[in-house]
C-alpha positions in Angstrom: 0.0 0.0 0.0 0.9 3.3 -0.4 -0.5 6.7 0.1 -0.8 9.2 3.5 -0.2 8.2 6.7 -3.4 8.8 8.9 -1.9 12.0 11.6 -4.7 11.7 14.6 -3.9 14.9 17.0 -4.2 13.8 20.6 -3.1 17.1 22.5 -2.5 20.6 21.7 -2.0 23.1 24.8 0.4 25.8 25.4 3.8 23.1 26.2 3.1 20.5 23.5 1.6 19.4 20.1 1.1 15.5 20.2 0.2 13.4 17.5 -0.5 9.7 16.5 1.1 8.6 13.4 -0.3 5.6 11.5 0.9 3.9 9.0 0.2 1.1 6.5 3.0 -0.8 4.8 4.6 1.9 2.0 2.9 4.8 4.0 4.6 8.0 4.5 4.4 11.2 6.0 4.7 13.4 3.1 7.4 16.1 2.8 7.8 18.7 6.0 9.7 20.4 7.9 9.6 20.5 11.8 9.5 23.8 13.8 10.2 22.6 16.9 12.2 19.8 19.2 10.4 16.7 19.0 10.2 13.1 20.7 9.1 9.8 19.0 7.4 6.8 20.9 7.3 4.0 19.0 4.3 2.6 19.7 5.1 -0.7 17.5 8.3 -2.4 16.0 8.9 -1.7 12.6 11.4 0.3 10.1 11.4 4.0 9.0 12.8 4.5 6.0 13.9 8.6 5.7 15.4 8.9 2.0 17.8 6.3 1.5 18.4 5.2 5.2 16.4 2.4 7.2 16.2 2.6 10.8 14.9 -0.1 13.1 11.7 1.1 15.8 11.4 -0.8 19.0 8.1 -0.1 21.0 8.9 1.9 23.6 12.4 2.8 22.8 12.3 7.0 22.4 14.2 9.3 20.3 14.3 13.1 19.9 15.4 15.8 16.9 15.8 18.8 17.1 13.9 21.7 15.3 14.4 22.7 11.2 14.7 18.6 10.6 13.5 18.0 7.1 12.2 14.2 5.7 9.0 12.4 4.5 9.0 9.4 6.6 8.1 5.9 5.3 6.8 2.7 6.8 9.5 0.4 5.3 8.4 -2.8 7.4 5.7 -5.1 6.1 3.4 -4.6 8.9 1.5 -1.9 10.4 3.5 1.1 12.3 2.4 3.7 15.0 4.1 6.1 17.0 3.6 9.0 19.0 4.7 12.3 18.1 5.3 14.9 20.9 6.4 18.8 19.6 7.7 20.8 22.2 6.6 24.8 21.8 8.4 27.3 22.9 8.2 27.9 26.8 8.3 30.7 29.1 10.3 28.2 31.6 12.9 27.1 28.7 16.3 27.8 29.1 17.4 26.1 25.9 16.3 27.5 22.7 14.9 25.3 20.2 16.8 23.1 18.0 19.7 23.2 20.5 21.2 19.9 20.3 22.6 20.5 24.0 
């Protein structure tokens, strides 16, 4: 299959932006650019595929990037992937600016 992945917002305040990702076999994510730091919970195993490079998911096992991080995300796997998506805005009670890798 191929086509959109299905983005289901879950929480939008004034700390965070968090989003479900799903995704069919041959999904993706379609072209962006992020505007702020972000986490990603795999909910499921599977494997990303970000232009050329495949990267492994293990449920549970986190990751973050920082803002300005461009890619269209693909399910590479052969079964269904999920994951959560948490963007951090901007805070009054930050001390590190976003997209600092620090």
């Amino acid at each position: 299959m191929t086509g959109k992945a299905i983005a289901i917002p879950r929480v939008e305040n004034g700390l965070a932006v968090v989003t479900e990702w799903r995704f069919e076999p041959g999904q993706e994510t379609g072209h962006h650019v992020h505007t702020m730091d972000y986490l990603v919970i795999p909910l499921t195993d599977g494997t990303l595929r970000v232009g050329d490079v495949e990267t492994p998911l293990q449920t549970g096992a986190a990751y973050a990037r920082p803002a300005g991080v461009a890619h269209n995300v693909v399910n590479a796997g052969r079964l269904p992937l999920r994951f959560i998506e948490v963007e951090f805005k901007p805070s009054r009670f930050s001390t590190v600016p976003q997209g600092d890798k620090s």
